[in-house]
Structures are given as C-alpha cells and as structure tokens.
C-alpha positions, 0 to 999 in steps of 0.5 A, a space after each residue: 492217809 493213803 487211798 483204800 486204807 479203810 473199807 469202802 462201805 461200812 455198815 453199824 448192824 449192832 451196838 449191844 452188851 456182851 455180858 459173859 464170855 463170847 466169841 471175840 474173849 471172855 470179857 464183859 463188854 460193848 460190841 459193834 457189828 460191822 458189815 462190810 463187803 471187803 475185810 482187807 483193811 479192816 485192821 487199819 480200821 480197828 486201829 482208828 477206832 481204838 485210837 477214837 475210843 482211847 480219846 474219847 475214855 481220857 475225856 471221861 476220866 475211863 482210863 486206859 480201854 482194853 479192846 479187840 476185835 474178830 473178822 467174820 466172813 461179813 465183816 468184823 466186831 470190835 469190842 470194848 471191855 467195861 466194867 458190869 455197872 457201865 455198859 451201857 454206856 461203854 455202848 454209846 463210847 464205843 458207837 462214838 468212837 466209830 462215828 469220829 472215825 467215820 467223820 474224820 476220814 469221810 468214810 461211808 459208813 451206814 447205820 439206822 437213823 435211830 442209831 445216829 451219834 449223840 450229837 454233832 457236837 464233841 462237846 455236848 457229846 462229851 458233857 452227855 456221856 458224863 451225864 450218863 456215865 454218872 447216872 449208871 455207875 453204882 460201886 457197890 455192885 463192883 464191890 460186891 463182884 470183887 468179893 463174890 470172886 475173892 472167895 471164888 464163888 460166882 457173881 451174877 447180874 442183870 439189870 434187875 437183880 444181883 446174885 451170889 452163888 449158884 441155886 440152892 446156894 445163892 442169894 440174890 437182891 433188886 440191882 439198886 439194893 446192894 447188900 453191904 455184907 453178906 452171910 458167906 457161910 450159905 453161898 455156895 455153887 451148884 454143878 452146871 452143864 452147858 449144852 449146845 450143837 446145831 441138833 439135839 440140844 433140847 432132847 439131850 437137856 431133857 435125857 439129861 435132866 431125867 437121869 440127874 433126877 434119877 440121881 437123886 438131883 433137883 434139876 434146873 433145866 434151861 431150854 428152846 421149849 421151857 426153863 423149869 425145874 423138875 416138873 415145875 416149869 417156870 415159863 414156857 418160851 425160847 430161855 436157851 441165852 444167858 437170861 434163862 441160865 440166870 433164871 435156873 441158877 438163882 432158883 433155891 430149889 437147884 442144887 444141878 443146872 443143866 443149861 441149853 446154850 443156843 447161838 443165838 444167844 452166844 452171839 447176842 450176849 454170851 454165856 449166862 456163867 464164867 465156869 461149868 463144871 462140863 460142857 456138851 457140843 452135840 454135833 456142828 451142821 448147817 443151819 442159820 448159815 448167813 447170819 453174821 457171825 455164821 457165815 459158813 460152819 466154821 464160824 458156827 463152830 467158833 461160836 458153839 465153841 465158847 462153851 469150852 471157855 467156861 471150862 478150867 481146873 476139874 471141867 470136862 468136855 463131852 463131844 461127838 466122835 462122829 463130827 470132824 469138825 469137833 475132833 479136829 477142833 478138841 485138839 486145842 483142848 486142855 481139859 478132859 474130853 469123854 466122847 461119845 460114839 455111835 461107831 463103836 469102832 471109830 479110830 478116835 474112840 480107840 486111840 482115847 479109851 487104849 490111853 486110858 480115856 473114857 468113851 459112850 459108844 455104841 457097841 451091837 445096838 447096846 449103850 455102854 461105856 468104854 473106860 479104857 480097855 472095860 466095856 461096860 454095857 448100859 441097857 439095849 436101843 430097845 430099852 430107850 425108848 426115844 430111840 424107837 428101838 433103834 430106828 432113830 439113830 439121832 437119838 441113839 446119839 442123844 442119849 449116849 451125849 446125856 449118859 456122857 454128860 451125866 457120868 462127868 457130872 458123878 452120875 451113876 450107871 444105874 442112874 443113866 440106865 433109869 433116867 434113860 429108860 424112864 423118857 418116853 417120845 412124848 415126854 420130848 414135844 416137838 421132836 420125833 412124837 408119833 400119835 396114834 388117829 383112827 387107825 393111822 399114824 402122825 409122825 411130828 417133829 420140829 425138824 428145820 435144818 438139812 441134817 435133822 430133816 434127813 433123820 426123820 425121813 429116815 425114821 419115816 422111810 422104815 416106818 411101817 405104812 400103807 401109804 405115806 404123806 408128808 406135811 411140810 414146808 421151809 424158811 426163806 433163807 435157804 437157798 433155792 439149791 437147798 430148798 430143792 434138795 430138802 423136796 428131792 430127798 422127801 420124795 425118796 422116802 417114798 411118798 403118795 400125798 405131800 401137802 405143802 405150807 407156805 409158812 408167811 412168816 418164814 418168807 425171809 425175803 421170798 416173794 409169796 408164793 415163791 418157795 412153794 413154787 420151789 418145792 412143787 418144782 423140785 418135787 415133780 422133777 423128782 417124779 411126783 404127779 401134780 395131783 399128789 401135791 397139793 397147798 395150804 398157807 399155814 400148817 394147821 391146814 395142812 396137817 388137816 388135809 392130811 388127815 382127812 386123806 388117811 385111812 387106817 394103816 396110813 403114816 402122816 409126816 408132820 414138820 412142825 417149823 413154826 407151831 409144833 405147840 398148838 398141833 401137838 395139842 390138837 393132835 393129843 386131842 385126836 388121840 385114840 389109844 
C-alpha cells in the first residue's frame, strides 16, 4: 500500500445512532465522527473500512452492510445503516471495523481511552458482539415496523416506547411489550410541521401554534424553551431533537404538531419523523460555526436542509426569499414552495407568484398573501404586536414564515389574522420583552448570534430613551475578530452605560478574564471612556447594576446568553405597569 494513502491523523470524535433521516441519508444507522486535518484520502479510508465492516457482518451472520459516507470540512462520517432493534450494536461493528483498519495499517488514529476496542483479540471481540447482538435483537418490533409502514402509517421508537400513528391517532407501548395485533381501525396520522433556521425558530413555532389554535387545532408544539400542548406544558427544557418530537406526537390530545427542529439534534440523531406534511427554514447565518458538521454556513445549511427530505407527495416547502442561500438551495426542490418576503418587490417573489405560485410578503407595512397576480391583505405591522409596530423587522419576518406555514397546513386567513394578533411580547420569553421599572425600561432578549444581535440593536437604536445602557457579554467560541465587531456595533446604537458579564461557562476555551478584555478593547476604540464601562461576572449582577443606574425615562438592553429565565422572573417581579 503506497505511502500517504490514508490520512495522517485520525481522530473517533463519536460513535453514536442516527435514528431518522440525516445529513449523510435517510436511514437508521451507527455513525462514526472522524476528525482529520487533511481529507484528501479520506476515500481510501472509507474503503478499508467498508471492507473491515463487510468482514466483520460475515462473522456475525449480519449479511450484506449498506454504507456511505460524507466530508466535512474537519473530517468525514461514515455510517453504517442497521435495522432499529441493532444499533447499538451496529456501534460497536462499526467502532470495530475502524479499529481493524487502524491496526492494520498502523494508522495514527486518536479516540478517548473509554472508547477503546472491545478486545485485542478478534476473536473475543467476535464472540462479544454476538453476545450482544443476541441480547438487543427483539423481532417483533421489526415486524411491527413492517406493518406500521404497510398501511403507510408512521412508526415510531425509542428505547422505552414503541408507537404507531401520530398524536390523537397513535397508540403506543413499553419497548419489551410489543402488541401481537393491533386495532388498525384508531391509527392514524396527524399533520406536522418542522421548523428550523438559525434565528426565529422558537418564535415562529410559537406564532404558529397560536394560529393553529385559533383554527380550531390542538397543537403540539416542540421547542428550545418547552414541549407542551396548548397551554399545557409537559416540560420545560432544550426538547428541539427528535426525543421531544416523539413526546408531542404520542400525545392523544394532538391532532397538529408543530415541531422546532434545532441542529443540534439534526446532527446528533436526525430527524424525530420520516414525513411532514410542511417544512419551514427561517434563514441560514452564522452561529455554531466550528462545530463538526458546521464548519462554515454551507454545512449549516446542508444540515438544516434535512428537513426537506421529509417532505413527499402533497408536503410543502415554506422559505425566505430574502436569504441567498436558501434560493439558490430551493432549486433542488421538487415539492411545492411558498416563500415569504419582507421585500415586496423581491425579483423571486415576482417570478413565483406571476407563475401562479403563492407567496407572504410584505407589502407598505401590511402582511398579506400574494396568490398569483391576487394580493390579499392580512392585517397591519401595527396589528402584530411582536413586531413592535414594525420596529421589529425580524419578526415582521416570523410572522409572515408562521402565516406561511400555517396556510400550507389549511389555515384560514382569518385564522392567521387572529393567531397573529392575539401573541403578545411577553407571550414570546426570552425574545425581544420589554418590562416596564420605575419609570424606565428593559429590553430583554436571548440574542447570541451576529445576526439577531444586530436586530435587537436595531430595535434598541429606535427605541425612544434618555439614556441607553447595555448589559451583555459572548460565548468563547467567537473569534476575537467577532467579538470585536459585536462591541463595535453595540456601541453605534448610541449608548452611555455598558455593563459587561463574564459568563464563566461560556468561556469555551478562553482564559478568564479574556473576552472581557476583548469587548472593553473594542469598545474604547469605538469611543467609549473607560468610566462608562464597567464589569460583573455573571448576568444577574449586571443587569442589577444597570438598574440602579437608570432613571426614569432610561432604556436597560438586556442579552440574556445564559439565564433569560430567572431575569425575566426577577424582572416580572419589578414590573410596575
């Protein structure tokens, strides 16, 4: 074998179940994270490997393994497709069959030491897999999969419980008490749509799930912030992967599921269905930029992109006509798209809806459709009041995305006014709240990303205020250029006061005290004096120091990175109007 055929170092970052459609395809399957710094033989590497794993299932009687594999920009992850009753150990086959290579080839290959081979010894590894294989294997659940899919319904599983059909239509049982029969006549599927972009997801879930409601609906809504359904929340916590999807869709109550899809969990185990009804990308920007798998905005689109995977015969496609990526990206598409607009004169706009196609757009401050050459008005930006008459424009956005989403789904027009009308700020935690303390006022938000940042210094600059003060501070995993930036544009909105917190657990590799240093740097430079800059180590302490500076007339900007829970109940405590 000829020198350099493989890649010098080679690092197992992760061994884990794709349980839905993903990234690589849309199979169940093991997959192996490999960092590497150069990917130019990564091909000759999956192909030792494929041949290891084809080794390894003839021993284990597996029979023929389907593989594939995908490169990143930090490396690459071959997978491994497995029935749903053996994955974990397709795990272990395919953690095996990278270990041969490695040994075989005296590669350099890195991995934790927890995560070492099962044995040194083929044989014993080959006598422990059987041992396991033997141990997770359980047919009825492949047959009650073959049947759920048969009468094209969906089937749904997890380590604790198997389900068939979606919400009010489902029934479900403990994983080791398969059902031998099933009444069919109750199962049945409840519509469901997917939401994810990099800003606007848990707002547009929530608009959404409003005008759902206002249809007549019981919503099941998934979320960053909570999975409920109505008003009932179930539980409060990050439920935007497929373990809260399931959670909402096994619920009796639902008969619509509106579900935030976040990357996190698109990268982790895919998505938590195989089929929506619609899927909704909000708008593809910087943030988590770094991780493997989004390296640069590409991938981060490659990754939200699965959502559109889900979709087949009678789905529809719902994305931003403003984001380039995303148009040029809906020309792969074979479903129906309706897009949605804040330029009402967008070229994109006009070519869809002069074909015939349908658009939301916004059109002299107004929410509307456009269904071919008919523009049908909805209500005012005055008339929603997340947009803060306007002053808002990302979630002028939102809601023309959730009106959008809502009418694939059968909504009605009056419906989409009502559910839009009825959200109050407040109604939305973490994302753009104003509360109202003796006199002055604090602007909250859960802003992280460049993008959403600049939004609220937006709605901050226009902001009616004596005096502005900003509470704030970022996650090491900018880059110092980045962190510069976000300090230069806060200080452009015109501000007298800004208090910065030094967020210990979002150092992220940074030296304490060092990103701090960063935004007091860049600040300064920017024009600030020293005296107006002032520090705290957490966020609670900051904002309290902001407000016992403000006066009556005052504006308080609050990012909220890492407990926007506990200040909007302190805040809510303050309130006094």
């Amino acid at each position: 074998m000829s020198e350099g055929r493989f890649p010098d170092t080679i690092e197992l970052s992760d061994a884990r179940r794709l349980t839905g459609i993903n990234v690589v395809w849309s199979e169940p399957s093991a997959v192996l994270d490999l960092r590497m710094s150069d990917t130019t033989h990564v091909a000759s590497l999956f192909s030792a490997w494929k041949a290891a794993l084809a080794e390894l299932c003839d021993a284990l009687n597996w029979g023929q393994p389907q593989s594939a594999w995908r490169e990143f920009k930090a490396g690459a992850s071959f997978v491994f497709s497995a029935p749903v009753d053996r994955l974990y150990v397709a795990i272990e086959i395919a953690r095996l069959a990278l270990f041969t290579v490695a040994k075989r080839h005296a590669l350099n290959l890195r991995y934790d030491e927890d995560e070492g081979p099962i044995s040194d010894d083929d044989d014993q590894a080959i006598a422990a897999l059987k041992t396991a294989l033997a141990e997770e294997r359980h047919p009825p659940t492949l047959e009650l999969q073959a049947e759920t899919l048969a009468r094209s319904q969906t089937f749904l599983w997890d380590d604790d419980i198997v389900s068939v059909g979606l919400g009010k239509g489902s029934q479900q049982w403990p994983a080791d008490q398969v059902p031998d029969s099933v009444d069919w006549s109750s199962v049945h599927d409840v519509p469901v749509a997917l939401v994810t972009g990099t800003n606007g997801k848990t707002t547009t879930v929530r608009l959404a799930s409003r005008i759902l409601r206002a249809a007549g609906h019981r919503v099941g809504l998934s979320s960053t912030d909570w999975i409920g359904v109505d008003d009932d929340i179930i539980d409060r916590g990050d439920y935007s992967g497929p373990g809260g999807a399931r959670t909402v869709l096994r619920d009796t109550r639902v008969d619509v599921a509106i579900l935030e899809t976040a990357r996190g969990g698109l990268l982790r185990r895919g998505l938590g269905v195989d089929y929506a009804n619609a899927a909704l990308i909000t708008n593809i920007a910087e943030d988590h930029l770094g991780d493997f798998g989004s390296q640069d905005v590409g991938e981060l689109l490659n990754v939200k992109w699965v959502l559109m995977k889900a979709l087949g015969d009678g789905a529809t496609a719902v994305l931003n006509a403003d984001d380039s990526l995303l148009r040029e990206q809906a020309k792969t598409l074979s479903v129906p798209i309706i897009w949605f607009s804040l330029q009402s004169d967008n070229p994109l706009i006009e070519k869809h809806t002069a074909s015939g196609g349908t658009a939301c757009i916004l059109r002299d401050e107004t929410l509307g459709f456009l269904r071919g050459t008919r523009w049908q008005p909805l209500l005012s930006v005055d008339d929603v009041p997340i947009t803060m008459h306007g002053v808002a424009r990302h979630n002028c956005a939102n809601a023309l995305a959730a009106a959008a989403l809502c009418h694939s789904l059968g909504a009605s027009d009056e419906a989409i006014r009502q559910g839009l009308q009825e959200m109050q700020p407040n109604d939305n935690p973490g994302r753009c709240n104003v509360f109202h303390v003796d006199g002055y006022e604090v602007l909250l938000d859960f802003a992280h990303n460049p993008d959403a940042m600049a939004a609220l210094f937006d709605i901050a600059e226009a902001h009616p205020a004596k005096r502005r003060v900003l509470c704030f501070g970022q996650a090491g995993d900018r880059t110092d250029a980045q962190i510069r930036e976000l300090a230069q544009a806060a200080w452009s909105i015109g501000l007298d006061r800004v208090v910065i917190s030094e967020l210990a657990e979002y150092r992220r590799g940074r030296e304490p005290g060092e990103v701090p240093r960063l935004l007091s740097e860049a600040l300064v430079g920017a024009g600030a004096q020293t005296e107006q800059i002032h520090q705290y180590a957490t966020e609670a302490e900051s904002l309290a120091d902001a407000m016992n500076w403000c006066e009556p007339g005052d504006l308080v900007i609050m990012l909220a990175l890492g407990k926007a829970r506990e200040l909007i109940d302190h805040l809510q405590s303050r309130t006094t109007d």
